[in-house]
C-alpha positions as CSV (number, residue, x, y, z in Angstrom):
1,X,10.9,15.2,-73.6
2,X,9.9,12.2,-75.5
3,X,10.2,9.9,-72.9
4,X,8.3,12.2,-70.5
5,X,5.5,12.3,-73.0
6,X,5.9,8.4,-73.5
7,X,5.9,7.1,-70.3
8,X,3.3,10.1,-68.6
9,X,0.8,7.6,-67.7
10,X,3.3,5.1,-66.2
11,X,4.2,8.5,-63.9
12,X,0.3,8.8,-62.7
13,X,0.1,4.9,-62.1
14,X,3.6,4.8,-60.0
15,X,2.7,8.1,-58.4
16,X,-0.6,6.7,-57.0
17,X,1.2,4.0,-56.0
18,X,3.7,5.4,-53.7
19,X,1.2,8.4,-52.5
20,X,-1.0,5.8,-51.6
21,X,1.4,4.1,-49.2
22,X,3.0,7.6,-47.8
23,X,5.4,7.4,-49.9
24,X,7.5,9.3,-53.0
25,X,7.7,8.6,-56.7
26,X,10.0,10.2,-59.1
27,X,11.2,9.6,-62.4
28,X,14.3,11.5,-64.9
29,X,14.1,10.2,-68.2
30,X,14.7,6.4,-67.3
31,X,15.9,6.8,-64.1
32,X,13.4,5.9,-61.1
33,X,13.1,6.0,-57.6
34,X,10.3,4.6,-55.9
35,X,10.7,5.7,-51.9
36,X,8.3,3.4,-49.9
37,X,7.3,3.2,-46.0
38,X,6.7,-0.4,-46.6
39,X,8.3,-3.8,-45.3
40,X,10.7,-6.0,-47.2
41,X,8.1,-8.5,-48.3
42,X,6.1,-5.4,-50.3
43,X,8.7,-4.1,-51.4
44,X,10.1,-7.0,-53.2
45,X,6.8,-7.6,-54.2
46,X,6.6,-4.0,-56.0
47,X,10.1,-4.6,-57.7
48,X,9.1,-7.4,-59.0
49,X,6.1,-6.2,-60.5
50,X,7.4,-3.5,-61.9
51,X,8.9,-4.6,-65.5
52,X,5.2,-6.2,-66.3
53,X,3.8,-2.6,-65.3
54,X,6.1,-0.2,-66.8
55,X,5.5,-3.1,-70.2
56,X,1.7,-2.3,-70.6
57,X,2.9,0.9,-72.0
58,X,5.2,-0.3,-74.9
59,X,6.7,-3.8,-75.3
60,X,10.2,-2.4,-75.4
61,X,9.7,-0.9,-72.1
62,X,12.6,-3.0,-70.4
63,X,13.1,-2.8,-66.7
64,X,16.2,-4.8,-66.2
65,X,17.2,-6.5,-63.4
66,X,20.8,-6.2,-63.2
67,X,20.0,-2.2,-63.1
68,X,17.9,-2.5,-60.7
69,X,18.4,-1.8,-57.0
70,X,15.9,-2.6,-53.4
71,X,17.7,-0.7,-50.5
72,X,16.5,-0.5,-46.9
73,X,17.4,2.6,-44.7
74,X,17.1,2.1,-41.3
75,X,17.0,5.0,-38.5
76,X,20.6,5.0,-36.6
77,X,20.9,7.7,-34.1
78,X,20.9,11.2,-35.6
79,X,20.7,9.3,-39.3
80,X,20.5,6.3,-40.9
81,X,22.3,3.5,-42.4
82,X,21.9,1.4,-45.7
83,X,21.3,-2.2,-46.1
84,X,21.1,-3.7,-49.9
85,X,18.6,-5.8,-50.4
86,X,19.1,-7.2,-53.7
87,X,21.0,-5.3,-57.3
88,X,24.0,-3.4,-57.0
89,X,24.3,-0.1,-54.4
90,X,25.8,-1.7,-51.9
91,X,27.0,1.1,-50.8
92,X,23.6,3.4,-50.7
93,X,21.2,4.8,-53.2
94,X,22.4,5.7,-56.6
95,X,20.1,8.5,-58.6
96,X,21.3,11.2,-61.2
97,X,24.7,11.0,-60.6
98,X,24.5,11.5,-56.5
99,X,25.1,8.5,-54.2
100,X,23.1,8.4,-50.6
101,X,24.7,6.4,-48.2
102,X,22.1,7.2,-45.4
103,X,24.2,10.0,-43.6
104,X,25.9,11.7,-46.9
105,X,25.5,12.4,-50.3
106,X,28.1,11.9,-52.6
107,X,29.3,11.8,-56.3
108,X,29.0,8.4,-57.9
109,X,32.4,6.5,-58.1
110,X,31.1,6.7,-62.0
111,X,30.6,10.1,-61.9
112,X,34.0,10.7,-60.8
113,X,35.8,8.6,-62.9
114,X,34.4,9.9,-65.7
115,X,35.7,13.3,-64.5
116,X,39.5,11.8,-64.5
117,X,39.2,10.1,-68.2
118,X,37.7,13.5,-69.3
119,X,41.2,15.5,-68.0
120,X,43.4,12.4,-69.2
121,X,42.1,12.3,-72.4
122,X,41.9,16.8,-72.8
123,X,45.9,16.6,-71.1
124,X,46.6,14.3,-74.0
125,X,45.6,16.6,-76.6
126,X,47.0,19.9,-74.8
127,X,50.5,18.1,-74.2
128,X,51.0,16.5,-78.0
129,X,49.6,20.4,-79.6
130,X,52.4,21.8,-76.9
131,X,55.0,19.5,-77.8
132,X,54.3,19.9,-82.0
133,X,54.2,24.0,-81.0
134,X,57.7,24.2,-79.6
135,X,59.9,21.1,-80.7
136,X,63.3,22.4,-79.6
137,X,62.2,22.6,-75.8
138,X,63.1,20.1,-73.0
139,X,60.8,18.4,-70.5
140,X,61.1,20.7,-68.2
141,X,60.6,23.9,-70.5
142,X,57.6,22.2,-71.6
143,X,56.0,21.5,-68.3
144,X,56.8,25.3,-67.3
145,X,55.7,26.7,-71.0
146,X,52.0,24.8,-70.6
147,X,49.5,26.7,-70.1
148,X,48.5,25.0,-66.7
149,X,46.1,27.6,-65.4
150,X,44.1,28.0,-68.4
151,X,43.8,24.3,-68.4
152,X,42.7,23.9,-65.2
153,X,39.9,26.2,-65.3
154,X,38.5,23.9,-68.0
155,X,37.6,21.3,-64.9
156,X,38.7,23.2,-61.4
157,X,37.9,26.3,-59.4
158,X,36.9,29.3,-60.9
159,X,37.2,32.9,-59.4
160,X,33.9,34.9,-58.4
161,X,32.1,32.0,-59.6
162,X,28.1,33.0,-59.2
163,X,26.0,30.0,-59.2
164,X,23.2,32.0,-60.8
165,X,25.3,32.4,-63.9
166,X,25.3,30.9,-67.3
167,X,25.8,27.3,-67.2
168,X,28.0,28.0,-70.1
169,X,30.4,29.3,-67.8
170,X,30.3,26.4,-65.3
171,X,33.0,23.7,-64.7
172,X,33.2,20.4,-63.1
173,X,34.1,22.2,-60.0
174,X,31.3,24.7,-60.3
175,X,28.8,21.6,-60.4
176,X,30.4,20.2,-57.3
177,X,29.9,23.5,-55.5
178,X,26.0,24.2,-56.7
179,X,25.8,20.6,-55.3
180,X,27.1,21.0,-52.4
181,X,24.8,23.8,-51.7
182,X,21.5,22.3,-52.8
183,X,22.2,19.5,-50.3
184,X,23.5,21.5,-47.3
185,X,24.8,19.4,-44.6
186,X,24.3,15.8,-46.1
187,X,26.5,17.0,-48.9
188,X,29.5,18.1,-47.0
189,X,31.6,14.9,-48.3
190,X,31.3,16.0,-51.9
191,X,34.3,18.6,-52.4
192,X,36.4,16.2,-51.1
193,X,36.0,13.6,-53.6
194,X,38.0,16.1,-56.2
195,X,39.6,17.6,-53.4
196,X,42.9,16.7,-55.3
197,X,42.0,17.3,-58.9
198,X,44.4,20.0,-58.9
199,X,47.3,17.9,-57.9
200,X,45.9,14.7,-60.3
201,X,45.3,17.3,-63.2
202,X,49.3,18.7,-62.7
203,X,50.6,15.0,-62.6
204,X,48.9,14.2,-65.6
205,X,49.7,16.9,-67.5
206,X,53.6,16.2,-67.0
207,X,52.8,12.9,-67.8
208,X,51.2,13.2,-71.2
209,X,54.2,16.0,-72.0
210,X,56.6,12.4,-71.1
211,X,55.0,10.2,-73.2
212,X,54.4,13.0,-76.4
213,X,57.8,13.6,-76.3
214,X,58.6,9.7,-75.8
215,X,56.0,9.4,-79.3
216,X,58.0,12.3,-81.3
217,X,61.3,10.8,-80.5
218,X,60.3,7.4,-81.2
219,X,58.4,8.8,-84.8
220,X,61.8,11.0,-85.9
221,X,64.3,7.3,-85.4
222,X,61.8,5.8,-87.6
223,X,61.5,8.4,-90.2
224,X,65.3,8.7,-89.8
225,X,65.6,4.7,-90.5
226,X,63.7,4.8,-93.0
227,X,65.9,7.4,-94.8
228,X,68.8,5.2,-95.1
């Protein structure tokens, strides 16, 4: 909210600015996107004024460089395809979390990843409270005993999901499906970037059951070494 307040007359100078050349001008926060009908001599031109622009409303306005992307799309039959000028997005794009590639949308590779730390590091916790919970069961009573299911739901598909629910109720996978929607046909690629979160989620699981069991053994030697 702040920075919409702050930076309000920086979003009527930009917006003029791409109106005026038939093009589109939207800001989140400090995430912008300048779309621009223009040739590859303006737009450069606009990029690099841009930090001295954006400054004129606070010195620590910073646009930085290395964050900073100039992409070209260019018609290819029925679509287009992306060229990278200068920054990173070589592969299309980048805004809010989405990737555009000039034919689909997609999940950032970030976006994703962070999805994968988030179930290693919840499996981790799950597996070591299951492991303290029943200490005289095997491996393989433990990886039957977790609760997978209940897990699962914490990140994957939920049953008679409504996408006009409470966000409150929402998971990962109920964010990849409203997104899906909202982009129709260009975002047909998304469910299939977490297409095997199930199967990753299982594996990992196991996994942190190995290594909690691995920790408690290794802790009981020592405590046991230390006795004598």
């Amino acid at each position: 909210m702040l920075a919409n307040l702050y930076l309000i007359d920086f979003d009527v100078e930009m917006n003029a600015l791409a109106v005026g050349r038939g093009g589109t001008y939207v800001r989140y926060s400090d995430d912008i996107l300048l779309i621009l009908p223009v040739d590859e001599m303006e737009a450069r031109q606009i990029m690099d004024e841009l930090p001295a622009r954006i400054r004129k409303y606070g010195e620590e306005l910073v646009i930085k460089p290395e964050k900073s992307s100039l992409v070209r799309y260019v018609r290819q039959g029925d679509g287009q395809r992306c060229e990278l000028i200068s920054g990173k997005g070589k592969n299309g794009l980048e805004y809010l979390g989405f990737r555009y590639d000039g034919r689909n949308v997609f999940l950032r590779e970030s976006t994703v990843s962070n999805l994968y730390r988030k179930v290693a590091s919840v499996a981790r916790n799950h597996a070591a409270a299951t492991v303290r919970r029943y200490p005289d069961k095997s491996y393989s009573e433990l990886c039957q005993m977790f609760n997978f299911e209940r897990f699962s739901k914490r990140f994957g598909k939920v049953e008679g999901f409504d996408s006009a629910s409470t966000t409150k109720s929402w998971t990962f996978w109920t964010y990849v499906v409203r997104a899906t929607e909202e982009f129709g046909p260009l975002g047909k690629k998304i469910a299939g970037q977490v297409a095997r979160l199930r199967r990753h989620s299982r594996i990992r699981v196991d996994h942190e059951i190995e290594k909690a069991l691995q920790r408690r053994a290794k802790k009981e030697a020592s405590d046991k070494a230390s006795l004598r």
